[in-house]
Backbone as a chain_set.jsonl record, in Angstrom:
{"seq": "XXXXXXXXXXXXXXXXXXXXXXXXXXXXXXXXXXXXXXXXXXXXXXXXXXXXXXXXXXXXXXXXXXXXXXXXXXXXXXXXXXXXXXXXXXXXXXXXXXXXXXXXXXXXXXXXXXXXXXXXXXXXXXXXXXXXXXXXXXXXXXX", "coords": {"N": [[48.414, 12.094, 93.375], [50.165, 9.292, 92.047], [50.847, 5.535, 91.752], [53.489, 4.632, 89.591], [54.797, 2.242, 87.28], [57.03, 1.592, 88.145], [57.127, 1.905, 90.733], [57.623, 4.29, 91.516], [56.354, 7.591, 92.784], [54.957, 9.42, 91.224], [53.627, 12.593, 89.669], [51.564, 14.9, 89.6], [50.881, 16.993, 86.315], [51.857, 20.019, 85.706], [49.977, 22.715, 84.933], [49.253, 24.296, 81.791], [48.753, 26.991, 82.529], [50.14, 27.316, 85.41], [53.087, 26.641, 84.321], [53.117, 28.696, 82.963], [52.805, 30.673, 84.489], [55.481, 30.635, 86.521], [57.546, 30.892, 84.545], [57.37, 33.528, 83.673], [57.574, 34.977, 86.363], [60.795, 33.777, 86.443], [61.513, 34.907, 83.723], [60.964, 37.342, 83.309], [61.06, 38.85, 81.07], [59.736, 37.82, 78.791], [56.359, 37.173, 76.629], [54.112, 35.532, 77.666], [51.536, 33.792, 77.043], [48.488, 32.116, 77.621], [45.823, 29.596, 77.391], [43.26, 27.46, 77.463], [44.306, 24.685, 77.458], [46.482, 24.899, 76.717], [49.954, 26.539, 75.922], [51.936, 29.162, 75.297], [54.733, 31.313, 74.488], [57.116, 33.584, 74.25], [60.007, 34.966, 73.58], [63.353, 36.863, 74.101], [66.468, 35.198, 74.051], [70.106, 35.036, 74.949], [72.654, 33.271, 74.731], [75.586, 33.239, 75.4], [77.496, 36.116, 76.345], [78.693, 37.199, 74.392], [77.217, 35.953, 72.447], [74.739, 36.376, 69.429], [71.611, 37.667, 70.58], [68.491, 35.835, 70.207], [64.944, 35.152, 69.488], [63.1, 33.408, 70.412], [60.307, 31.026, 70.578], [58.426, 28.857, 72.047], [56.457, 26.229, 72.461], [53.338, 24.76, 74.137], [51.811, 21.954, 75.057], [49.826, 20.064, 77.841], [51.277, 17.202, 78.568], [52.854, 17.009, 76.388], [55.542, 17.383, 74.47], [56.896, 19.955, 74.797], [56.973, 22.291, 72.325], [59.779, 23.992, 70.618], [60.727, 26.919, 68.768], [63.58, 28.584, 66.855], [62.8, 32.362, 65.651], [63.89, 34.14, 65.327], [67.489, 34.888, 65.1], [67.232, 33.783, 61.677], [68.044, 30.433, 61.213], [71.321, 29.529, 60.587], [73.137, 27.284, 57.931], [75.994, 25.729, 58.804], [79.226, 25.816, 57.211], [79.842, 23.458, 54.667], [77.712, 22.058, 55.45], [74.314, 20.13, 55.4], [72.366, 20.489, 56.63], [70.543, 21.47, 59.597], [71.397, 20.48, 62.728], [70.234, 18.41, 65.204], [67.793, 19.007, 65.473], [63.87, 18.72, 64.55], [61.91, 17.847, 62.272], [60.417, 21.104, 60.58], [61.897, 22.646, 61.704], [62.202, 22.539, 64.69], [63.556, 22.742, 67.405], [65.821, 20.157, 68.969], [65.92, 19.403, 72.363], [66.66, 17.379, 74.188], [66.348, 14.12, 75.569], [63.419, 12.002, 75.582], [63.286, 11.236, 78.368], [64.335, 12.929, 79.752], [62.73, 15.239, 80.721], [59.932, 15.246, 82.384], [56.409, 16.526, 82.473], [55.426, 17.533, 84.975], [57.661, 18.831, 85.32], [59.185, 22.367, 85.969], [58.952, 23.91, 82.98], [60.482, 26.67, 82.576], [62.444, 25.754, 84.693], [64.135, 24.061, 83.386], [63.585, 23.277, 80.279], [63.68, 25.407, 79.227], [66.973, 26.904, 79.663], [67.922, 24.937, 78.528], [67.117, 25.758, 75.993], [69.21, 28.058, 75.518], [71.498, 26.337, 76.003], [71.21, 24.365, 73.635], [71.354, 27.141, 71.268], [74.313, 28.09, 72.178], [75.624, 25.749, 71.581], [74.746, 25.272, 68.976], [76.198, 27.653, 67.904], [78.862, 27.241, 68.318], [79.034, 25.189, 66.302], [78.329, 26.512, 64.167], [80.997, 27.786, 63.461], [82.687, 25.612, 63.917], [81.678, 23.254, 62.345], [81.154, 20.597, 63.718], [79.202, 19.256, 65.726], [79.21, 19.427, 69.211], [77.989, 19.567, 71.143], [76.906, 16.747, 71.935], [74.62, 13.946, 72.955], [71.81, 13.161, 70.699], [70.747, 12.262, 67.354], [67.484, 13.313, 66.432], [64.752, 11.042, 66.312], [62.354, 10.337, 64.157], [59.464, 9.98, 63.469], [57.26, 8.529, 60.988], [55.051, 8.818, 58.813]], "CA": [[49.61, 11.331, 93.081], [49.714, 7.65, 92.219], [52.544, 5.125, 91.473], [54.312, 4.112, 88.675], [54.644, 0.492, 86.926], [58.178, 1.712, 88.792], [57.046, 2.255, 91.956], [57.899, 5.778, 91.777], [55.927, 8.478, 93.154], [53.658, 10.331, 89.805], [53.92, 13.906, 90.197], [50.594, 15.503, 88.064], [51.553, 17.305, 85.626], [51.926, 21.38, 86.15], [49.239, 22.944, 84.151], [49.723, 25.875, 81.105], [48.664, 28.505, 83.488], [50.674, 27.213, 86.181], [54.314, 26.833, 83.956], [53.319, 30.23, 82.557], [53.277, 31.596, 86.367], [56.683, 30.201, 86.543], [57.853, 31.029, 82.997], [56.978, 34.872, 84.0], [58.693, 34.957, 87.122], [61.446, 33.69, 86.165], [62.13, 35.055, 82.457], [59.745, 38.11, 82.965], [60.769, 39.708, 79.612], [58.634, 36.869, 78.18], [55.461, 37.419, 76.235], [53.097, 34.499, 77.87], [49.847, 33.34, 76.493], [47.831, 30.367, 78.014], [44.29, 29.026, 76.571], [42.852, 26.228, 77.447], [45.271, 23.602, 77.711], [47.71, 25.109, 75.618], [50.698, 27.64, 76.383], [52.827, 30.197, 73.918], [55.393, 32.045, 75.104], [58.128, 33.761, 73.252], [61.186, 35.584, 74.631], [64.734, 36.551, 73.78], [67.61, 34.303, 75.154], [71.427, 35.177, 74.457], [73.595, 32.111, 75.28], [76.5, 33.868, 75.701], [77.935, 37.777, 76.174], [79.206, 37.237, 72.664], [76.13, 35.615, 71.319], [73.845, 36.995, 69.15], [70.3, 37.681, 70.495], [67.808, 34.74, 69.855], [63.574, 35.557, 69.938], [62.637, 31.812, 70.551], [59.265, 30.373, 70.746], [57.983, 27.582, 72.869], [54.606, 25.961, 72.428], [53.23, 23.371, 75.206], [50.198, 21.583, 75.643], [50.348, 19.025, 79.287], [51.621, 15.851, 78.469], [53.548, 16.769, 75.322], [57.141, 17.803, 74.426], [57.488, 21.549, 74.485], [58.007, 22.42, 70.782], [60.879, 25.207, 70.591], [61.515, 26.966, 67.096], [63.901, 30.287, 66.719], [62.244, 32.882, 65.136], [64.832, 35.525, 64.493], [67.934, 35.249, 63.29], [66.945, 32.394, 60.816], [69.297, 29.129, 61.613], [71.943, 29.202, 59.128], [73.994, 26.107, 57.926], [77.652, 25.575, 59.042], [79.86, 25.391, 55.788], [79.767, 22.552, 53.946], [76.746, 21.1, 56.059], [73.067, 20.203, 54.372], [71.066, 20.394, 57.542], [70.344, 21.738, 60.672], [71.882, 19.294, 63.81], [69.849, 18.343, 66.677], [66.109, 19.556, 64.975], [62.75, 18.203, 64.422], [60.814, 18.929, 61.449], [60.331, 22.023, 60.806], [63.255, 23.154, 62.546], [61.914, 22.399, 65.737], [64.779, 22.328, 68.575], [65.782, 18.7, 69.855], [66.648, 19.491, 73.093], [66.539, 16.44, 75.115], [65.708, 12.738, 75.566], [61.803, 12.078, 76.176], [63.365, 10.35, 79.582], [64.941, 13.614, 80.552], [62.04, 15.84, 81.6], [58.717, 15.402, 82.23], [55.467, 17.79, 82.823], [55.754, 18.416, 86.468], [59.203, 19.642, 85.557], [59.015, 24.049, 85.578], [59.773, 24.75, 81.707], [61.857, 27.523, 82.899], [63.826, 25.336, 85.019], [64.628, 22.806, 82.089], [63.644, 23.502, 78.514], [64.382, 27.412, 78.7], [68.074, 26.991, 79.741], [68.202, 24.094, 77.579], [67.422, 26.132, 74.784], [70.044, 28.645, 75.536], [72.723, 25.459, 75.778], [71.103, 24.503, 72.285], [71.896, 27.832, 70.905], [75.3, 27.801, 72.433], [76.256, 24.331, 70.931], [74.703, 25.412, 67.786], [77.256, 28.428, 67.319], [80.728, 26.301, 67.783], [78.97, 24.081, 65.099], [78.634, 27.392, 62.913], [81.999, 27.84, 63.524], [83.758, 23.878, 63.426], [81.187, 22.045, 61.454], [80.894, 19.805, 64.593], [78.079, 19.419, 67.244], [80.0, 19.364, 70.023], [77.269, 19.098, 72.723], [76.499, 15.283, 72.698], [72.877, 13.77, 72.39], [71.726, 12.219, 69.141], [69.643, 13.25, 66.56], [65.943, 13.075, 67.272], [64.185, 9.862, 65.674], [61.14, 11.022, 63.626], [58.198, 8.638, 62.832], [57.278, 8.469, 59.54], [53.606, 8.55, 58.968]], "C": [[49.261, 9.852, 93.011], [51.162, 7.207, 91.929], [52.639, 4.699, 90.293], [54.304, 2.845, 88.461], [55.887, 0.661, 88.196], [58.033, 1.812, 90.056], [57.105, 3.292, 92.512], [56.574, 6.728, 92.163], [55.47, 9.062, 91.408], [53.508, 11.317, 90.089], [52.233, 14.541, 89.671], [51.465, 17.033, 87.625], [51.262, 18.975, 85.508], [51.162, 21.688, 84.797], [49.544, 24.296, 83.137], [49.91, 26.569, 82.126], [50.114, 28.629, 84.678], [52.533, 27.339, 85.206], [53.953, 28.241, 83.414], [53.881, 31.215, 83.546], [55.039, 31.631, 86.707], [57.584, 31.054, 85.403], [57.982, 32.707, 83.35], [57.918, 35.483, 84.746], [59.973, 34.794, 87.054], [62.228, 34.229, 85.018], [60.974, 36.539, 82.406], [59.883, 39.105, 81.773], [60.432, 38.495, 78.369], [57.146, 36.925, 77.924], [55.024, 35.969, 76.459], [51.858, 34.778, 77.599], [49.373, 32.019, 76.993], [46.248, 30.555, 77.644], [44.065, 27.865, 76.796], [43.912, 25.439, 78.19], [46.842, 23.522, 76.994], [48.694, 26.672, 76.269], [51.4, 27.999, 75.337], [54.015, 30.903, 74.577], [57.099, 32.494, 73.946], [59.12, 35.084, 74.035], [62.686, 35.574, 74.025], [65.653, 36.144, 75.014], [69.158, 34.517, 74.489], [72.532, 34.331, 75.692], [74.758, 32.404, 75.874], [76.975, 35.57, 75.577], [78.332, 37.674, 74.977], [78.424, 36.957, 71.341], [75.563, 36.452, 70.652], [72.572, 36.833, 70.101], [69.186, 36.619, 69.609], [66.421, 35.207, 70.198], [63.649, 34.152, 69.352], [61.285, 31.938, 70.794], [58.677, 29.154, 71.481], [56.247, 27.364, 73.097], [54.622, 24.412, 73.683], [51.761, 22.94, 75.38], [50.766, 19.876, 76.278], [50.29, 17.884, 78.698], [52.434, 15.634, 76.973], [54.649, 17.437, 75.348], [56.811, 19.124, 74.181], [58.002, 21.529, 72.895], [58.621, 24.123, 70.746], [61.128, 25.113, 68.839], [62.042, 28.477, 67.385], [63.398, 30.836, 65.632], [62.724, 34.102, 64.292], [66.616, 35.038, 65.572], [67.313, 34.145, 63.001], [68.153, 31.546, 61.308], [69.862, 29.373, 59.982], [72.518, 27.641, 59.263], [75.346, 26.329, 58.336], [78.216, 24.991, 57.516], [79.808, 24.366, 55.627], [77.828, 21.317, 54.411], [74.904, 21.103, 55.041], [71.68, 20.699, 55.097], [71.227, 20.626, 58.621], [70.545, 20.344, 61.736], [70.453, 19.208, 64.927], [68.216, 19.112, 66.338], [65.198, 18.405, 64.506], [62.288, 18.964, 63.482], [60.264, 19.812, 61.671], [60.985, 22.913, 61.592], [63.089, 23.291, 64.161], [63.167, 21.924, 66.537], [64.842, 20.686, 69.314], [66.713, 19.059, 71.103], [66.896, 18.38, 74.567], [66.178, 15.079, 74.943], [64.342, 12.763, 75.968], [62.013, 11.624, 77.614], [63.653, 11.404, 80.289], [64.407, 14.906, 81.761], [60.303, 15.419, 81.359], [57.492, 16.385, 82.342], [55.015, 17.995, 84.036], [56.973, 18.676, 86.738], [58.364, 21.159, 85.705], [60.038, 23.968, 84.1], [60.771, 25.312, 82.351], [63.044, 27.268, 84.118], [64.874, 24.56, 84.289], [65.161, 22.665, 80.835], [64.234, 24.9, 78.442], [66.008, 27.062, 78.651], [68.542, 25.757, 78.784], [68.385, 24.594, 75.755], [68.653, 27.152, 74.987], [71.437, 27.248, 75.122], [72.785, 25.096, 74.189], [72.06, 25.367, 71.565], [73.331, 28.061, 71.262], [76.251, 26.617, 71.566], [76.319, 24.897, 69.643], [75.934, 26.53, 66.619], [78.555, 27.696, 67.148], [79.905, 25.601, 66.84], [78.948, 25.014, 63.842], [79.72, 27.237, 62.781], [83.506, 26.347, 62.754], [82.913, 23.322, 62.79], [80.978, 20.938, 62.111], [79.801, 20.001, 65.463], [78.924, 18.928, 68.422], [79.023, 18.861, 71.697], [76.294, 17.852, 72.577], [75.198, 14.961, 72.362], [72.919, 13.22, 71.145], [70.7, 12.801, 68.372], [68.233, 12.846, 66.573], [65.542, 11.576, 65.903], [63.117, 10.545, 65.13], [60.384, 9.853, 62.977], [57.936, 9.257, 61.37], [55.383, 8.192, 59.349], [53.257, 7.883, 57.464]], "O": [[48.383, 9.278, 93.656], [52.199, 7.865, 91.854], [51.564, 4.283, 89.862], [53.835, 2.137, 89.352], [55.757, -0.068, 89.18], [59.118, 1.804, 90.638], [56.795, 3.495, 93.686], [55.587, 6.308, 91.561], [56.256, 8.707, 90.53], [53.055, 11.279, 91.233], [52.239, 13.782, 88.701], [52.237, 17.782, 88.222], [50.113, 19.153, 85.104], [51.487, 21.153, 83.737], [50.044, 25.293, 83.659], [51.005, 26.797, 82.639], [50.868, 29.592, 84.811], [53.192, 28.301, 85.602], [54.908, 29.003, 83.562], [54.782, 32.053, 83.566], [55.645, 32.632, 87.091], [58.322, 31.944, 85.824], [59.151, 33.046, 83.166], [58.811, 36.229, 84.346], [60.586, 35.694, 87.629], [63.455, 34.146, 85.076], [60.231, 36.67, 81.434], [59.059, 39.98, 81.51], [60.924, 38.463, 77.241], [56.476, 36.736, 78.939], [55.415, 35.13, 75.648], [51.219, 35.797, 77.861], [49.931, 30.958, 76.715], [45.656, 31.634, 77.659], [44.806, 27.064, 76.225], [44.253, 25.61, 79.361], [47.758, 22.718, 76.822], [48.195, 27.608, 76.894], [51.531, 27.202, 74.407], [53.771, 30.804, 75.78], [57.806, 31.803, 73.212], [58.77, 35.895, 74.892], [63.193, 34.558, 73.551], [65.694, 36.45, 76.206], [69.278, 34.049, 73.357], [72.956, 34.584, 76.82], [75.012, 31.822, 76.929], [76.678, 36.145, 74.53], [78.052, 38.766, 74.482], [78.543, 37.252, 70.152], [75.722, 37.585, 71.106], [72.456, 35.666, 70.474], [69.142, 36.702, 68.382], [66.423, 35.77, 71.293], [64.074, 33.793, 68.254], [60.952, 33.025, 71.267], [58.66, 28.308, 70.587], [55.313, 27.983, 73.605], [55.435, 23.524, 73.94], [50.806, 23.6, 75.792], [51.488, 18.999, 75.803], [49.2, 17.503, 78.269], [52.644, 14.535, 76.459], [54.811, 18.176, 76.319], [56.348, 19.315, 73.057], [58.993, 20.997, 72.396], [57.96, 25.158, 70.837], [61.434, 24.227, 68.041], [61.376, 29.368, 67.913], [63.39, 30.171, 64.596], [62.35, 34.72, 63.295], [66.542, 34.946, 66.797], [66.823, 33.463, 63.901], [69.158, 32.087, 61.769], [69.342, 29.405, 58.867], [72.442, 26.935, 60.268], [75.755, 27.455, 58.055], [77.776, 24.036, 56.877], [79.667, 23.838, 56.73], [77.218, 20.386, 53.885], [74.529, 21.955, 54.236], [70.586, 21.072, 54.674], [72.205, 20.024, 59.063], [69.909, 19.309, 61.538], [69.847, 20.227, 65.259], [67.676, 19.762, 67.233], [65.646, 17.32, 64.134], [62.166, 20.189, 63.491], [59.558, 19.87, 62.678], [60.459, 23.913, 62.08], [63.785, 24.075, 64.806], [63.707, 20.839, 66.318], [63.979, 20.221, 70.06], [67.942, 19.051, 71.032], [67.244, 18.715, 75.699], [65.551, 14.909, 73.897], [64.06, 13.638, 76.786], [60.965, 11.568, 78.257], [63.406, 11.29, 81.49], [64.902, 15.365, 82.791], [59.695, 15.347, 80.291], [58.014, 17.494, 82.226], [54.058, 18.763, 84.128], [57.477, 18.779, 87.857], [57.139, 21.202, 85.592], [61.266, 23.961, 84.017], [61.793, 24.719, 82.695], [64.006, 27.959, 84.455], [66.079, 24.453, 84.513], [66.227, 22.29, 80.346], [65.109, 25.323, 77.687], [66.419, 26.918, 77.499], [69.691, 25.804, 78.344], [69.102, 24.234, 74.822], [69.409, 26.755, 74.1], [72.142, 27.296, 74.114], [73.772, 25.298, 73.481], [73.172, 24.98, 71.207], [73.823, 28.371, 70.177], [77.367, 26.767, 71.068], [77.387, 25.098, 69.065], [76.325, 26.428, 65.456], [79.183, 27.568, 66.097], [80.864, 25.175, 66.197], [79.356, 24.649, 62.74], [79.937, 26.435, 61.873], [84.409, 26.202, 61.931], [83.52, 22.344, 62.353], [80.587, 20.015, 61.397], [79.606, 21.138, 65.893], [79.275, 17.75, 68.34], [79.258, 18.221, 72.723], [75.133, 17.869, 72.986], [74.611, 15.634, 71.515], [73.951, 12.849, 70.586], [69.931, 13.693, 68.731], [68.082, 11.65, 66.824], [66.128, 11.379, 64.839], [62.883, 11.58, 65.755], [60.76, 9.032, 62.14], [58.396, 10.279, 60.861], [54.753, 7.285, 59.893], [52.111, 7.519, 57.201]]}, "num_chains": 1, "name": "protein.A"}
């Protein structure tokens, strides 16, 4: 552990293997893979008793944003709309501020249920054509 420009306490940062361990336990009808420095994991999540069934994806390597993409059903559009809300190229899930978790969070205390809220939001927006659950739309650099 060390400190922060903030003074804060520095956690290190929970390793593949280790959020997989977690990830397992917690969600154990989850197909985990870890390599190296890198983690996979893919798993269905249904937001609500009414939802459809979601097989999500989540890729992680330590010190970077979890990239989440659904894999089945396909994301549709909400009528009249041009584009998927709250995504990252390539339809990558925006589920958070970079301030909101870091990598000695547990994925599956954070990002997993995050993606469920995702998917949740994302249906009333099938529905109203609104995003209803807050946040902003991700910034994307431009190379």
């Amino acid at each position: 552990m060390g400190r922060s420009k903030k003074g804060f306490l520095r956690q290190r940062p929970l390793t593949p293997a280790e959020q997989g361990y977690f990830i397992r336990l917690a969600f154990p009808d989850f197909h985990v893979l870890t390599a190296r420095n890198q983690l996979r994991c893919v798993g269905v999540l249904q937001p609500s008793a009414m939802s459809d069934p979601y097989t999500v994806q989540l890729e992680y390597e330590v010190r970077a944003r979890p990239r989440v993409r659904i894999l089945q059903p396909e994301l549709r559009l909400a009528k009249g709309k041009t584009k998927l809300p709250h995504v990252f190229p390539g339809n990558e899930l925006c589920l958070h501020l970079s301030t909101d978790w870091r990598p000695d969070q547990k994925i599956c205390d954070f990002i997993i249920p995050w993606i469920s809220v995702w998917l949740y939001f994302y249906e009333m927006w099938l529905v109203t054509g609104e995003w209803i659950g807050g946040g902003h739309e991700p910034i994307v650099e431009v190379k």
